[in-house]
PDB file of N, CA, C and O in Angstrom, chain B, residues numbered from 101:
ATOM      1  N   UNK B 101       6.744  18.168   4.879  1.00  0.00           N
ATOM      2  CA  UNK B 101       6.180  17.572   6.072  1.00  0.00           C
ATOM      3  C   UNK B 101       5.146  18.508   6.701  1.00  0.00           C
ATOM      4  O   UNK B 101       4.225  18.020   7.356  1.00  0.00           O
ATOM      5  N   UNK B 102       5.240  19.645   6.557  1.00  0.00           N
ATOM      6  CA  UNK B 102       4.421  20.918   7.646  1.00  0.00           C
ATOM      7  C   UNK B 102       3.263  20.920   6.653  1.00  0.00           C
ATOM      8  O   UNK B 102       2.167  21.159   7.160  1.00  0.00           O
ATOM      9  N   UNK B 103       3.290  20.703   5.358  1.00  0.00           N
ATOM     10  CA  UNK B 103       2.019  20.579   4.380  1.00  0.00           C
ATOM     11  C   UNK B 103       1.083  19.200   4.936  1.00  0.00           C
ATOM     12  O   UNK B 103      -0.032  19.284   5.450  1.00  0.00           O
ATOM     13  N   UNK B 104       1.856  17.930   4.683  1.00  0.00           N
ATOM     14  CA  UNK B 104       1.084  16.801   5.179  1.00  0.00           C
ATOM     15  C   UNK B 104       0.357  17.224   6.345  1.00  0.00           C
ATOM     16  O   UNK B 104      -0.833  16.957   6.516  1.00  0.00           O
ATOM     17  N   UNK B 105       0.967  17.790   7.038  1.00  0.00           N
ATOM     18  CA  UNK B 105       0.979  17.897   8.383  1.00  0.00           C
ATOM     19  C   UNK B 105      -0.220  18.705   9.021  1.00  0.00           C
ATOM     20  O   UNK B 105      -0.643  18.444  10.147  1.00  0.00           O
ATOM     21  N   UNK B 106      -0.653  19.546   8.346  1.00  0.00           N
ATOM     22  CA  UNK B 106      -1.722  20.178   8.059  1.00  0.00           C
ATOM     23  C   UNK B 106      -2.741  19.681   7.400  1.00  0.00           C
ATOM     24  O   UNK B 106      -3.886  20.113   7.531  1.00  0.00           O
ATOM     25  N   UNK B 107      -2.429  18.763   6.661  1.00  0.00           N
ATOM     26  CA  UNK B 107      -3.251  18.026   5.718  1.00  0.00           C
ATOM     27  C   UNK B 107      -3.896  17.160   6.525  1.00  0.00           C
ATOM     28  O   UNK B 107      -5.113  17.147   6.710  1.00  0.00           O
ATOM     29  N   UNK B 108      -2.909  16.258   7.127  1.00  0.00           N
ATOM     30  CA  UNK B 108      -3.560  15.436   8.000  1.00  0.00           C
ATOM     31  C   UNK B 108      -4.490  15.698   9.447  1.00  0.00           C
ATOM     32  O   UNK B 108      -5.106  14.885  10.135  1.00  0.00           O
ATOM     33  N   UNK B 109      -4.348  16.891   9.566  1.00  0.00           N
ATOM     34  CA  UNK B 109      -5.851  17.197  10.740  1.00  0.00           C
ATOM     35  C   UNK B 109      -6.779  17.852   9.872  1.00  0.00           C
ATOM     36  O   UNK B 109      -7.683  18.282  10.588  1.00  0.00           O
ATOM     37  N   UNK B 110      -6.999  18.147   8.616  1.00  0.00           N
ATOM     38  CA  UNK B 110      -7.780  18.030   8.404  1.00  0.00           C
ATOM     39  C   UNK B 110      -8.124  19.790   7.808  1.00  0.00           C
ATOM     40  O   UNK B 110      -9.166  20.088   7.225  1.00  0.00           O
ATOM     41  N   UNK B 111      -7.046  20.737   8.106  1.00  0.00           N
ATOM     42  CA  UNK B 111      -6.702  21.614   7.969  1.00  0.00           C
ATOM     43  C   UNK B 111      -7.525  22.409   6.553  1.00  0.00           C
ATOM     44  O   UNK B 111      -7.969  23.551   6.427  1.00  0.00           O
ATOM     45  N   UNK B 112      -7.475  21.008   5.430  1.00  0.00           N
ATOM     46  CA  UNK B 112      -7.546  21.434   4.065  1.00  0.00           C
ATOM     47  C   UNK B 112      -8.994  21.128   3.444  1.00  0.00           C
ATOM     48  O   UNK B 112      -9.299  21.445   2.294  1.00  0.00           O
ATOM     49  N   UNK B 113      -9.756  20.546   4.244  1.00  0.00           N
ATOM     50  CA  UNK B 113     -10.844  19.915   4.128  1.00  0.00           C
ATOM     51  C   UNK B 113     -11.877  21.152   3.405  1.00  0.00           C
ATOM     52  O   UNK B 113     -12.430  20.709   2.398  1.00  0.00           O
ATOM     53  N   UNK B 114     -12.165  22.300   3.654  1.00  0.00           N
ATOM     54  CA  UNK B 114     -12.978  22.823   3.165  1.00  0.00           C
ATOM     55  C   UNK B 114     -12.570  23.123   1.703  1.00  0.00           C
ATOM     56  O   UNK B 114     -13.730  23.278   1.323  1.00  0.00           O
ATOM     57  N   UNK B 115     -12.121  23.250   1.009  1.00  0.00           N
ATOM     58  CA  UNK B 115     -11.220  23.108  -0.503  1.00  0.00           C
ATOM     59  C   UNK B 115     -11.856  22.035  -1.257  1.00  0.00           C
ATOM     60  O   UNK B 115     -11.815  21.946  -2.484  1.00  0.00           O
ATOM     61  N   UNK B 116     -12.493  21.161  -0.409  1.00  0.00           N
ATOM     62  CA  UNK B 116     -13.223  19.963  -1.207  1.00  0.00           C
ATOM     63  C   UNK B 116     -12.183  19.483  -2.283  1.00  0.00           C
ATOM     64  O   UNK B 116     -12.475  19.142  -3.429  1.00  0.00           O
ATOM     65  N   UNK B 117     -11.243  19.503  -1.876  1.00  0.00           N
ATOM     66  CA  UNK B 117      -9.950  18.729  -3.070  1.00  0.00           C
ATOM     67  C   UNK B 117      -9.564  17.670  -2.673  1.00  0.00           C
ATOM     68  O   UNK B 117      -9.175  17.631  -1.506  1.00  0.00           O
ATOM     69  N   UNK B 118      -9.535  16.653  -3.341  1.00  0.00           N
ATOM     70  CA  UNK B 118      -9.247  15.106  -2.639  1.00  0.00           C
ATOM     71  C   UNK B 118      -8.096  14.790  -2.625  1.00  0.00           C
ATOM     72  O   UNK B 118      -7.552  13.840  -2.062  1.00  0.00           O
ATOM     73  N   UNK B 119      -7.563  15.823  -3.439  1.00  0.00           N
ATOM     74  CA  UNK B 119      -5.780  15.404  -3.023  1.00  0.00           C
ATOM     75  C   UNK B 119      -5.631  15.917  -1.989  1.00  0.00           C
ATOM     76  O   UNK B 119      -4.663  15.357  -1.475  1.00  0.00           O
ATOM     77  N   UNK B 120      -6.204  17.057  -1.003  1.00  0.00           N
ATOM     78  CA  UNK B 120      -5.683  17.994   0.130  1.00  0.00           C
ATOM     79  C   UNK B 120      -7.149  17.442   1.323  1.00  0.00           C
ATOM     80  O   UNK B 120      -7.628  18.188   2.178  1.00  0.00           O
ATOM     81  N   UNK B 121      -7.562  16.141   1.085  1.00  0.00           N
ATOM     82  CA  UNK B 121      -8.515  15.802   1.987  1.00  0.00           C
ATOM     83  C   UNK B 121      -7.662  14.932   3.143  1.00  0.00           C
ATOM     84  O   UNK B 121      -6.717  14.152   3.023  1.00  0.00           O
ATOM     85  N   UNK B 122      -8.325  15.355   4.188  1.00  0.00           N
ATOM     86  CA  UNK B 122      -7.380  14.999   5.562  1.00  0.00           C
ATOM     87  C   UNK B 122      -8.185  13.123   5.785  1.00  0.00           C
ATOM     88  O   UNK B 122      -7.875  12.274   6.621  1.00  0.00           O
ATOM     89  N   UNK B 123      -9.018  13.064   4.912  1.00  0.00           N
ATOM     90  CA  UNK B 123      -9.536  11.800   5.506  1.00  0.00           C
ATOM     91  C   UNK B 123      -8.882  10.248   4.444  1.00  0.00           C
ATOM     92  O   UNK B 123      -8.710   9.043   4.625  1.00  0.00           O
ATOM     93  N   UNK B 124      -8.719  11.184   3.414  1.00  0.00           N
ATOM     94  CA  UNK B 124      -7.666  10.028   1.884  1.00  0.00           C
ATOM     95  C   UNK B 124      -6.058  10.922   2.006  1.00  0.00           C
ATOM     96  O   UNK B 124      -5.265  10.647   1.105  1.00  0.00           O
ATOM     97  N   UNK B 125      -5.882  11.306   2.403  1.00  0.00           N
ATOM     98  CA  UNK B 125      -4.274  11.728   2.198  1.00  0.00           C
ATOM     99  C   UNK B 125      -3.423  10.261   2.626  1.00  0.00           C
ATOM    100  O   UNK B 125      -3.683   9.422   3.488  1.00  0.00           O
ATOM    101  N   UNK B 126      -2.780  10.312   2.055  1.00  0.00           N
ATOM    102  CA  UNK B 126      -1.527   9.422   2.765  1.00  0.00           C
ATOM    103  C   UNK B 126      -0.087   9.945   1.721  1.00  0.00           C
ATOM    104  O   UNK B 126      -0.003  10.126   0.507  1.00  0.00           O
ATOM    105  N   UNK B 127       1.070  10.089   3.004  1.00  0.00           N
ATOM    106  CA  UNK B 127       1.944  10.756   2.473  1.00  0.00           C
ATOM    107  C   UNK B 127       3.127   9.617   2.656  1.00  0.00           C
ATOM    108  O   UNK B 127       2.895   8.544   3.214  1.00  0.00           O
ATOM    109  N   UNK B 128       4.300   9.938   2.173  1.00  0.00           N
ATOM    110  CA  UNK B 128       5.540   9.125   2.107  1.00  0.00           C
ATOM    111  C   UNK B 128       6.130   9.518   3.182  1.00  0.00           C
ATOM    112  O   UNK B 128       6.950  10.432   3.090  1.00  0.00           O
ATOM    113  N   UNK B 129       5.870   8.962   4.355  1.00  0.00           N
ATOM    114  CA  UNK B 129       6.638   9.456   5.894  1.00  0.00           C
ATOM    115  C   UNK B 129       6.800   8.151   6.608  1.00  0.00           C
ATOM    116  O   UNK B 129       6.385   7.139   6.043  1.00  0.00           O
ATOM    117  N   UNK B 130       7.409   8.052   7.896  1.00  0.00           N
ATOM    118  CA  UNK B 130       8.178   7.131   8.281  1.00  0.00           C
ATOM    119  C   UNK B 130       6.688   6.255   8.393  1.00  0.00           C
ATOM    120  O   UNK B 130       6.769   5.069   8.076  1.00  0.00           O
ATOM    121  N   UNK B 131       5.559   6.684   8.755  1.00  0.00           N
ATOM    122  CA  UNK B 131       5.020   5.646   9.038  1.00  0.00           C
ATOM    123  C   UNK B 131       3.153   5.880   8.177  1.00  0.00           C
ATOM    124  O   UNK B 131       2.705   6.981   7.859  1.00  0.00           O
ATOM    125  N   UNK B 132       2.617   4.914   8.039  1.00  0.00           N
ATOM    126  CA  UNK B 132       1.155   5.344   7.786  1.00  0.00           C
ATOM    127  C   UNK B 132       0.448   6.079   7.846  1.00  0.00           C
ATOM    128  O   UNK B 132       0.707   6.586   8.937  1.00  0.00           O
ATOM    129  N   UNK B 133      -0.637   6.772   7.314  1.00  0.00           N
ATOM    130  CA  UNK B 133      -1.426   7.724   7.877  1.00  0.00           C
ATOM    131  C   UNK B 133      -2.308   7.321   8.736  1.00  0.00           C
ATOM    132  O   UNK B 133      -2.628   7.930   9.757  1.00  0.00           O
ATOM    133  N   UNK B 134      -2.678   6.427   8.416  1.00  0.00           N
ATOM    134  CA  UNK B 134      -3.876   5.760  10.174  1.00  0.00           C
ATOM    135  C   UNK B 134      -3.104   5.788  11.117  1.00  0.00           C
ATOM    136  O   UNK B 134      -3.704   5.721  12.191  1.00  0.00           O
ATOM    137  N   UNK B 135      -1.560   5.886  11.238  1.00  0.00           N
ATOM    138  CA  UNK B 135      -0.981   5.296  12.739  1.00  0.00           C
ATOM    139  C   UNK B 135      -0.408   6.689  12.746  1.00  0.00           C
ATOM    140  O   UNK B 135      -0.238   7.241  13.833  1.00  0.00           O
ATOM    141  N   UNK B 136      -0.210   7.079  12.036  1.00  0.00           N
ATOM    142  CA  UNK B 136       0.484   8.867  12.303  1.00  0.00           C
ATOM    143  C   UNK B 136      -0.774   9.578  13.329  1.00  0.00           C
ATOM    144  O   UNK B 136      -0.740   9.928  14.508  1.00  0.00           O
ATOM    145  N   UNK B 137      -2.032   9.614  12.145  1.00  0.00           N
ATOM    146  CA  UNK B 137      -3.098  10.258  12.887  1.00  0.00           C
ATOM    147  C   UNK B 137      -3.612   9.992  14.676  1.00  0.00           C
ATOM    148  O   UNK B 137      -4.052  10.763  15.529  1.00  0.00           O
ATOM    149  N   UNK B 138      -3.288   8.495  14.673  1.00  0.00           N
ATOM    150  CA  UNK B 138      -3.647   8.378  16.096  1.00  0.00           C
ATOM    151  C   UNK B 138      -2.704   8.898  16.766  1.00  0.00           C
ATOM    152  O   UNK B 138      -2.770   9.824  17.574  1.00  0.00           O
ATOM    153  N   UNK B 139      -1.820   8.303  16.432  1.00  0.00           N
ATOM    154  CA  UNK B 139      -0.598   8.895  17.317  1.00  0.00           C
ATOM    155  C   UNK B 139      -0.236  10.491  18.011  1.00  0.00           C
ATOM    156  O   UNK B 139      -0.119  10.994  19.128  1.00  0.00           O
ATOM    157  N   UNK B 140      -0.132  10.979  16.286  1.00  0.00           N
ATOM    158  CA  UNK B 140      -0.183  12.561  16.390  1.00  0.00           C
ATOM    159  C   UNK B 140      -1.400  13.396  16.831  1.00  0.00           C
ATOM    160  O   UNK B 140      -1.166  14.247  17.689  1.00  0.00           O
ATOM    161  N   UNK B 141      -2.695  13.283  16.368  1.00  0.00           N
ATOM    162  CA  UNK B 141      -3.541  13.820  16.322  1.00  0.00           C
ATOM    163  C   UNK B 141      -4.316  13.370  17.713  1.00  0.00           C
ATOM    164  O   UNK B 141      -4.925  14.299  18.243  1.00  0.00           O
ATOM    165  N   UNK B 142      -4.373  12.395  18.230  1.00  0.00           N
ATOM    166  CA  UNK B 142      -5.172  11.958  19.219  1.00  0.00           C
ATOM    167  C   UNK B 142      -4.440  12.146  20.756  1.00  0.00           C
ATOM    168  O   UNK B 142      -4.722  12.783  21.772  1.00  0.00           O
ATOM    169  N   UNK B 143      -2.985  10.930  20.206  1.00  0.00           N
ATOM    170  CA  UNK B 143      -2.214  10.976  21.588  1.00  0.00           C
ATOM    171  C   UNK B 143      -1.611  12.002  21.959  1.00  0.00           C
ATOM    172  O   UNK B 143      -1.696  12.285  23.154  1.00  0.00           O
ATOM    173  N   UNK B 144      -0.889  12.799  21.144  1.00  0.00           N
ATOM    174  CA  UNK B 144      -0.119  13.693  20.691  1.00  0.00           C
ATOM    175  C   UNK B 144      -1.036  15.522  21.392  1.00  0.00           C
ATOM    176  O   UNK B 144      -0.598  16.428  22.101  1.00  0.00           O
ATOM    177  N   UNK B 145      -1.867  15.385  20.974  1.00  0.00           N
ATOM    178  CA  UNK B 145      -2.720  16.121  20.969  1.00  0.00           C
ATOM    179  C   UNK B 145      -4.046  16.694  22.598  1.00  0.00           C
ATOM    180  O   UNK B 145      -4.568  17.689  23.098  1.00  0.00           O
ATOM    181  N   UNK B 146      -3.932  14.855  22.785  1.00  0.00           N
ATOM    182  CA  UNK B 146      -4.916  15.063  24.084  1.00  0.00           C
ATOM    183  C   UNK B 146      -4.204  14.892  25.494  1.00  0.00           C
ATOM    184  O   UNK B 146      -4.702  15.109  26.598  1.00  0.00           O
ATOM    185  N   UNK B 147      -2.576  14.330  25.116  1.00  0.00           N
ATOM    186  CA  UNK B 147      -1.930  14.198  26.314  1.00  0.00           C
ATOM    187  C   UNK B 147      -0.294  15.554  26.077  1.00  0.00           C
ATOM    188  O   UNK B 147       0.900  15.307  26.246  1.00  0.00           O
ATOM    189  N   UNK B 148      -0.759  16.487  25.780  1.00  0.00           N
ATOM    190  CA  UNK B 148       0.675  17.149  25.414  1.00  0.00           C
ATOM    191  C   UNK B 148       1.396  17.225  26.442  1.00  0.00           C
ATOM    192  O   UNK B 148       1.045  17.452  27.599  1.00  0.00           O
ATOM    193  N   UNK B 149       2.855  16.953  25.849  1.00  0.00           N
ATOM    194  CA  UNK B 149       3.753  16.876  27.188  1.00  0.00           C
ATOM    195  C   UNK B 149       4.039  16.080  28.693  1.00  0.00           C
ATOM    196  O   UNK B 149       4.824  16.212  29.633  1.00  0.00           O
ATOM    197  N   UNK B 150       2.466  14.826  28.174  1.00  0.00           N
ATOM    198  CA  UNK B 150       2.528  14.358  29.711  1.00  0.00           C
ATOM    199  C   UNK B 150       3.313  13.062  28.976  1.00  0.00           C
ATOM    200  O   UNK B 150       3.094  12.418  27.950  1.00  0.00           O
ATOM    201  N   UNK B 151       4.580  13.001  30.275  1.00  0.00           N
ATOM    202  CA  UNK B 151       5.213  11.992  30.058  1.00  0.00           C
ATOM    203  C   UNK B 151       4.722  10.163  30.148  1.00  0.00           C
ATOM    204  O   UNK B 151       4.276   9.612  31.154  1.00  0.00           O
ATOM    205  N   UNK B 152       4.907   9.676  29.138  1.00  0.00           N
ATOM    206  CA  UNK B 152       4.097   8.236  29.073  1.00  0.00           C
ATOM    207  C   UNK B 152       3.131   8.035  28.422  1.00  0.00           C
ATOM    208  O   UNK B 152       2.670   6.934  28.121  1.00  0.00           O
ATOM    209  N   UNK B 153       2.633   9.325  28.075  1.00  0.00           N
ATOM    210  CA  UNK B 153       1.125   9.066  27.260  1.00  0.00           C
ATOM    211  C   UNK B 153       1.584   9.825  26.155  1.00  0.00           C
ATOM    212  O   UNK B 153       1.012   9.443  25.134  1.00  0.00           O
ATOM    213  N   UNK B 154       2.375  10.734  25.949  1.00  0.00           N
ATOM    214  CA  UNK B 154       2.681  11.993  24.397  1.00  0.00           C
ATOM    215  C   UNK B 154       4.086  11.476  23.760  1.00  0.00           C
ATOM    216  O   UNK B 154       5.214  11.913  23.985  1.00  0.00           O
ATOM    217  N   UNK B 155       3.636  10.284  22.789  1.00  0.00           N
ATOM    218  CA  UNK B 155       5.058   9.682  21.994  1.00  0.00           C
ATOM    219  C   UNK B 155       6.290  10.930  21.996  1.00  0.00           C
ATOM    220  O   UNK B 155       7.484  10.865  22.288  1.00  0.00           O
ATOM    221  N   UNK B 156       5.539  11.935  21.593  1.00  0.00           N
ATOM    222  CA  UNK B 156       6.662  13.479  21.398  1.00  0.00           C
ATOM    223  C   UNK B 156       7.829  13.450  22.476  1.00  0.00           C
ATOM    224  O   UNK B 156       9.018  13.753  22.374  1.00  0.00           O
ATOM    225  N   UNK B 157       7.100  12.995  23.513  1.00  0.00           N
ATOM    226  CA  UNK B 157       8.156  13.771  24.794  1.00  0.00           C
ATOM    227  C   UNK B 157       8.934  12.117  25.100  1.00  0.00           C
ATOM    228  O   UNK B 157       9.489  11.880  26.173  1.00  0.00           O
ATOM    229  N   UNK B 158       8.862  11.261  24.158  1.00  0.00           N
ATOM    230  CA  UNK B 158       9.665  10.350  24.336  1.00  0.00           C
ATOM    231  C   UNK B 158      10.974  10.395  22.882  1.00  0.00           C
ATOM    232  O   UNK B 158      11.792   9.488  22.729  1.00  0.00           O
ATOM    233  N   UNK B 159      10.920  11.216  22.277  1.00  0.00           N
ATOM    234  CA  UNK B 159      12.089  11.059  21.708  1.00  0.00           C
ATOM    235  C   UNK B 159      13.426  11.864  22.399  1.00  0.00           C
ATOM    236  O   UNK B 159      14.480  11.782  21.769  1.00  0.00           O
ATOM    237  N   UNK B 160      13.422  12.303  23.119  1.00  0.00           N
ATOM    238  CA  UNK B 160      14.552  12.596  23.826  1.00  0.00           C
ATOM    239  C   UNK B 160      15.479  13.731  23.509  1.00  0.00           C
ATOM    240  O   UNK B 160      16.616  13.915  23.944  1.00  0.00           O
ATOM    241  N   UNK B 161      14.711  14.535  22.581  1.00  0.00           N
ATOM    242  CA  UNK B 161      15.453  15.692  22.083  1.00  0.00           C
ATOM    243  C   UNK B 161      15.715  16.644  22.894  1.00  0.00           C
ATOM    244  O   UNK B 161      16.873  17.052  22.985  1.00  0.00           O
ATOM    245  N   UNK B 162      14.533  17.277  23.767  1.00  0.00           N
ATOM    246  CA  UNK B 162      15.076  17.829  24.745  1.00  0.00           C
ATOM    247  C   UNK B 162      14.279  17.212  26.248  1.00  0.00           C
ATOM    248  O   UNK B 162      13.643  16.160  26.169  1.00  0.00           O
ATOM    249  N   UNK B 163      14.378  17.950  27.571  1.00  0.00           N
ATOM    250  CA  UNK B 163      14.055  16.911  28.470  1.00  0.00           C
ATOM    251  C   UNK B 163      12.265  18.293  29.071  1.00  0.00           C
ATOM    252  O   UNK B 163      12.082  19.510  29.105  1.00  0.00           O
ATOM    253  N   UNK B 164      11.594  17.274  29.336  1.00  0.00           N
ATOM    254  CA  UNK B 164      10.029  17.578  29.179  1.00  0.00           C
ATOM    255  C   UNK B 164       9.833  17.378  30.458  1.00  0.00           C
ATOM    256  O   UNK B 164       9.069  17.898  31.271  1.00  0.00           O
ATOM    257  N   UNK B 165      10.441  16.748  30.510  1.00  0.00           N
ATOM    258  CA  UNK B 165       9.936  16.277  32.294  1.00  0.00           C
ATOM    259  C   UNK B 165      10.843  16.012  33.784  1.00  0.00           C
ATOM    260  O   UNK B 165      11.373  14.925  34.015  1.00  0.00           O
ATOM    261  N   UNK B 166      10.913  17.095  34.659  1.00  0.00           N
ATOM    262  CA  UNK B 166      11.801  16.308  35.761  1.00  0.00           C
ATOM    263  C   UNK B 166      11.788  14.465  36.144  1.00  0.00           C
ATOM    264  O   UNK B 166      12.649  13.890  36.808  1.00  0.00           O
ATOM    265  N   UNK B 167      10.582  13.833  35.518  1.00  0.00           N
ATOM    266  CA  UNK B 167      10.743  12.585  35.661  1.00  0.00           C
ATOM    267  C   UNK B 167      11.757  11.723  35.052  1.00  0.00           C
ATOM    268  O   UNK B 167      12.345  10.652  35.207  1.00  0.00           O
ATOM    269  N   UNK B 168      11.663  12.683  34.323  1.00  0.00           N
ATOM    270  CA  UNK B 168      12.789  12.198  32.762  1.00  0.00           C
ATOM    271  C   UNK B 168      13.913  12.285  32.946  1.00  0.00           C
ATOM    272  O   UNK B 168      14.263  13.460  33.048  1.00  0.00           O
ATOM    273  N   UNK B 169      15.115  11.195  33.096  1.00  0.00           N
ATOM    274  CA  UNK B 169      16.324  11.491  33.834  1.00  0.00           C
ATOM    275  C   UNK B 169      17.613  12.723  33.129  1.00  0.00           C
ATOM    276  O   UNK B 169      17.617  12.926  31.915  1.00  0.00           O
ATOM    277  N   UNK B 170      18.256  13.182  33.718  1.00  0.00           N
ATOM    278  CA  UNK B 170      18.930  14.330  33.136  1.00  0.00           C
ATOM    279  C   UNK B 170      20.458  13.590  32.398  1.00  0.00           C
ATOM    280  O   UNK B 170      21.151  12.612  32.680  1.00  0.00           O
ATOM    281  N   UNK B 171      20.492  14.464  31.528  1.00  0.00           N
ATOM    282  CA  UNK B 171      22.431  14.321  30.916  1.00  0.00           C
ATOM    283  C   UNK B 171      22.285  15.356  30.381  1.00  0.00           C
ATOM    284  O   UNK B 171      21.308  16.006  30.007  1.00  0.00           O
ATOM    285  N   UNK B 172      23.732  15.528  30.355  1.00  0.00           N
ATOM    286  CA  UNK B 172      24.787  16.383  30.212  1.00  0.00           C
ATOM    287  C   UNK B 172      24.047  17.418  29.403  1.00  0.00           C
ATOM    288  O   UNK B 172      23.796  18.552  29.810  1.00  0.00           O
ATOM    289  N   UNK B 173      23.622  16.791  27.876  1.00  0.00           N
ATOM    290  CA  UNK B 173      23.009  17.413  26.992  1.00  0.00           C
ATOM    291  C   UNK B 173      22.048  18.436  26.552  1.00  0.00           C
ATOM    292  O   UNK B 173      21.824  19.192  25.607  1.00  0.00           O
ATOM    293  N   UNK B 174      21.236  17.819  28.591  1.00  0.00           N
ATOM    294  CA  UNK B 174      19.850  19.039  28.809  1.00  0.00           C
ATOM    295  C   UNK B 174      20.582  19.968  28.974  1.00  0.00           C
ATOM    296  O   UNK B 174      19.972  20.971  28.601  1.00  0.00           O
ATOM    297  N   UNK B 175      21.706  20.261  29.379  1.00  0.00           N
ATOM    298  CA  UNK B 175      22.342  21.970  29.201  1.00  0.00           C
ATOM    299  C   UNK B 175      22.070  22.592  28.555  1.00  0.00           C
ATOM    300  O   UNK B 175      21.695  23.694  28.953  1.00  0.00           O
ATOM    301  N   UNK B 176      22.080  22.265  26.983  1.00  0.00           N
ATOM    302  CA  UNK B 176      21.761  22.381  25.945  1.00  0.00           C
ATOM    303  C   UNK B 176      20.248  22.824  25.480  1.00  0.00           C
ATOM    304  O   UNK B 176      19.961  23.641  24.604  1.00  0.00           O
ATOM    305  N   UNK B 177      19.426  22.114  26.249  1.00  0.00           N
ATOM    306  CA  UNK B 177      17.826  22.429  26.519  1.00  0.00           C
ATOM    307  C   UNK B 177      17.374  23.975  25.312  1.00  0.00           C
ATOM    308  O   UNK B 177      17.058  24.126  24.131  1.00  0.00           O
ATOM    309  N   UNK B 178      17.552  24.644  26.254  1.00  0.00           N
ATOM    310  CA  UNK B 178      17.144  25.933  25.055  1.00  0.00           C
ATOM    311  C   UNK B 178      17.676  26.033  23.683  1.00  0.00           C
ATOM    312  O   UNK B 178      16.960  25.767  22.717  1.00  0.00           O
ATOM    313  N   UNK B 179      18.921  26.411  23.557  1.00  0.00           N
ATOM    314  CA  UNK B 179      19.427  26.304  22.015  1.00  0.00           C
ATOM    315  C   UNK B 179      18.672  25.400  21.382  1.00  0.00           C
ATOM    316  O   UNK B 179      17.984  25.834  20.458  1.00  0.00           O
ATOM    317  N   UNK B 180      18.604  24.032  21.682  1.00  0.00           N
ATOM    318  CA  UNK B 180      18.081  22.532  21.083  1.00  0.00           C
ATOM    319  C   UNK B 180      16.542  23.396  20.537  1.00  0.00           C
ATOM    320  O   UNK B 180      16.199  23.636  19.379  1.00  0.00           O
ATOM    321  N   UNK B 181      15.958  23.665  21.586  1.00  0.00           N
ATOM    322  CA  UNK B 181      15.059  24.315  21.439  1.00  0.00           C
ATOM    323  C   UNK B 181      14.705  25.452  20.268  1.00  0.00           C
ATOM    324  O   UNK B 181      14.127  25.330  19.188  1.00  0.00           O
ATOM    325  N   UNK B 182      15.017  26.064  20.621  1.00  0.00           N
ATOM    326  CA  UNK B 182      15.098  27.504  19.629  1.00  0.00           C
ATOM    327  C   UNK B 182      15.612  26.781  18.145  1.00  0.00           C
ATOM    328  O   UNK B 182      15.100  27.199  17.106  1.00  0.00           O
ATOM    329  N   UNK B 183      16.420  25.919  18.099  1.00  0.00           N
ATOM    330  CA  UNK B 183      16.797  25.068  16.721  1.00  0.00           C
ATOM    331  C   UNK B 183      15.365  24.763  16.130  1.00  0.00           C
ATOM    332  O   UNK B 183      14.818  25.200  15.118  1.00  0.00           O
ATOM    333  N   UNK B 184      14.835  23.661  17.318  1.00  0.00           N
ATOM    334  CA  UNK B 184      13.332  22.458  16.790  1.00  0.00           C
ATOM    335  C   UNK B 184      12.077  23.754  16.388  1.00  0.00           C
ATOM    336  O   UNK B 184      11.152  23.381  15.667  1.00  0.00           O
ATOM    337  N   UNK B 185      12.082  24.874  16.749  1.00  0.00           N
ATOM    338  CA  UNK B 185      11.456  26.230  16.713  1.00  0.00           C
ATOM    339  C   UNK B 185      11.480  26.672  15.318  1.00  0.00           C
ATOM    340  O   UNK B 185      10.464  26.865  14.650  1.00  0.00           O
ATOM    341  N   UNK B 186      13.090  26.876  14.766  1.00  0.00           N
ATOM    342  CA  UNK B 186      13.341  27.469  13.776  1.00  0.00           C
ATOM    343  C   UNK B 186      12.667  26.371  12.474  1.00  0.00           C
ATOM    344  O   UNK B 186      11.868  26.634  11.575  1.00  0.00           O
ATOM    345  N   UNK B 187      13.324  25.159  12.802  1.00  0.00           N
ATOM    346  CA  UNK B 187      13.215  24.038  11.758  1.00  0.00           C
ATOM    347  C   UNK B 187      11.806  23.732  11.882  1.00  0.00           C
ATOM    348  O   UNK B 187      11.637  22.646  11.329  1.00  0.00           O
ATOM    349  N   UNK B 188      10.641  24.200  12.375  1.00  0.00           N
ATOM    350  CA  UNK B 188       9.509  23.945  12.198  1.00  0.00           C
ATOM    351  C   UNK B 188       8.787  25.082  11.974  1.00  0.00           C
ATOM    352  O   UNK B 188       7.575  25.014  11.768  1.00  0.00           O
TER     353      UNK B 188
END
């Protein structure tokens, strides 16, 4: 995933290799590369962290925002953290 992932902004582009071109890549991930890229690369990218506009800070892994209602779990907040850190 951290290869695509790179791949897909475009990371690999000077290599002139069309398998590692950020503009034809498409990888086997939950979703498309046209809808990854907007998502990730645009929304992801130009709204970080703001709640409502950065898909990221809506999966609920840890809590991003005092808007964002609390449980139990945000206790947890850092460790969770330092985990999503390691695993990436």
């Amino acid at each position: 995933m951290e290869l695509g992932h790179n791949v897909m902004h475009g990371q690999y582009d000077f290599m002139n290799d069309p398998k590692f071109s950020g503009a034809n890549f498409e990888w086997d991930n939950a979703c498309a590369a046209p809808l990854w890229k907007h998502y990730h690369n645009y929304m992801h990218h130009t709204y970080t962290n703001i709640l409502g506009k950065d898909h990221d800070v809506g999966y609920n892994l840890v809590r991003m925002d005092e808007k964002q209602p609390w449980a139990p779990s945000d206790l947890f907040n850092l460790p969770k953290t330092a985990a999503l850190a390691l695993l990436f």
